[in-house]
C-alpha positions as CSV (number, residue, x, y, z in Angstrom):
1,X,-5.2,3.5,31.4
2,X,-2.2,5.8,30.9
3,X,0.4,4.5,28.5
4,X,3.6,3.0,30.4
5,X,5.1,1.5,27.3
6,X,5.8,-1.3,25.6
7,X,6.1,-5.7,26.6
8,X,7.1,-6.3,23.4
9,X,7.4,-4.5,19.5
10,X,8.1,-6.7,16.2
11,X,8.7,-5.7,13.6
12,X,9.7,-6.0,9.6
13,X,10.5,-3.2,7.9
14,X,12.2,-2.8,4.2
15,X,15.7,-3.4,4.1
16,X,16.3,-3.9,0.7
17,X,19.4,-2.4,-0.4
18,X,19.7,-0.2,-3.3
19,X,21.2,-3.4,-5.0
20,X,18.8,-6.0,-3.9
21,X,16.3,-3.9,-5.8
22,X,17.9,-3.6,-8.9
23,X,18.5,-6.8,-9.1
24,X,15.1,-8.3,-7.6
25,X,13.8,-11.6,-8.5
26,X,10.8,-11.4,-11.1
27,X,8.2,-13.0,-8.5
28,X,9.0,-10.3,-5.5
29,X,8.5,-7.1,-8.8
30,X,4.8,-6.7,-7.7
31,X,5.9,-5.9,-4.5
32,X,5.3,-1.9,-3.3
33,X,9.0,-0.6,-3.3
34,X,7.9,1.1,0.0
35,X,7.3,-2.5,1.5
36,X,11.2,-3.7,0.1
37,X,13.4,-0.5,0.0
38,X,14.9,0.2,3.5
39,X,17.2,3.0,1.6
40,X,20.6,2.9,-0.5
41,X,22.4,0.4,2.2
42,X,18.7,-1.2,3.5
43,X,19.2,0.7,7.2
44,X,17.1,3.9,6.9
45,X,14.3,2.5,8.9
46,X,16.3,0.8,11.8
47,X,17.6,4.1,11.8
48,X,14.6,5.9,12.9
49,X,13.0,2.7,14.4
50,X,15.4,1.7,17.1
51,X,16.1,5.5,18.5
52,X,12.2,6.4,18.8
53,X,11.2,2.5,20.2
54,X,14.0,1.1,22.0
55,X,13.5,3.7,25.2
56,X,9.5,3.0,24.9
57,X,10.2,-0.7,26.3
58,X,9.2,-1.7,29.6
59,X,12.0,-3.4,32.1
60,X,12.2,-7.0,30.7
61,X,10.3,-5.9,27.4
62,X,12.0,-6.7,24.1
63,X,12.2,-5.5,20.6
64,X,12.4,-8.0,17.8
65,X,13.8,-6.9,14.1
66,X,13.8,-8.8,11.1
67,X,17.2,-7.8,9.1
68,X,18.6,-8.7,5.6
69,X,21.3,-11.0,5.0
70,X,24.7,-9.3,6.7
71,X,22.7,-6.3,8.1
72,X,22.9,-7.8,11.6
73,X,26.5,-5.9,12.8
74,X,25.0,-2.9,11.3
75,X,21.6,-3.3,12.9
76,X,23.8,-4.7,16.3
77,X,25.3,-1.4,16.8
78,X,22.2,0.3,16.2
79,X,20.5,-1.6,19.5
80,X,23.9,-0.5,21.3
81,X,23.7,3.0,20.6
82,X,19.9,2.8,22.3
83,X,21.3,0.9,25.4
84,X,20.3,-2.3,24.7
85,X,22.6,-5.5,24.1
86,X,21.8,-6.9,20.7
87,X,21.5,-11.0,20.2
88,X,21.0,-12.5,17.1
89,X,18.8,-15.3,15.6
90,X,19.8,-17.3,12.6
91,X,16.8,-18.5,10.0
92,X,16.3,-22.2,9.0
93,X,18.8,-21.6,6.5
94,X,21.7,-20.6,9.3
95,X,21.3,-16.9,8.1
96,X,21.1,-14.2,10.3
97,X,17.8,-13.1,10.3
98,X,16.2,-11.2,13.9
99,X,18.4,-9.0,15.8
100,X,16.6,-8.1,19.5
101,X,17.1,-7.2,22.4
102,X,15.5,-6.6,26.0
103,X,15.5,-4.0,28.4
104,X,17.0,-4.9,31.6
């Protein structure tokens, strides 16, 4: 079958900020860094991710990200600059936590 893209891509990717790492909690330590650090401000990977995905989506597909807290205007204009309208989705705890979108 010859690949036509994409329904739907999820994904989490490190977004740990230069900060968040110095300051990481003792329990999250044994962590790889490559699985927490998303670069000095936490985007580098929604950087590369969104550009290289986003056009690989079928009509109606979608592409779901999980973001840091107050990444999503950041992550928001990412989707944008792909040509795809961002919407969020806010955690249990009324934090921001998915940013998608779908093609139309």
């Amino acid at each position: 079958i010859p690949y036509s893209g994409f329904d739907l891509i999820v994904c989490n990717p490190p977004y740990l900020t230069g900060e968040d790492m110095r300051n990481l909690q003792r329990e999250v330590r044994h962590e790889p860094e490559s699985a927490l650090f998303g670069g000095e401000d936490g985007l580098d990977f929604y950087r590369k991710l969104i550009p290289i995905y986003a056009p690989r989506l079928h009509n109606g597909g979608m592409l779901a990200l999980e973001i840091g807290k107050g990444q999503e205007e950041a992550v928001s204009e990412l989707f944008r600059k792909s040509g795809l309208n961002p919407q969020t989705k806010p955690d249990a705890n009324g934090i921001i936590r998915v940013v998608y979108a779908t093609r139309e």
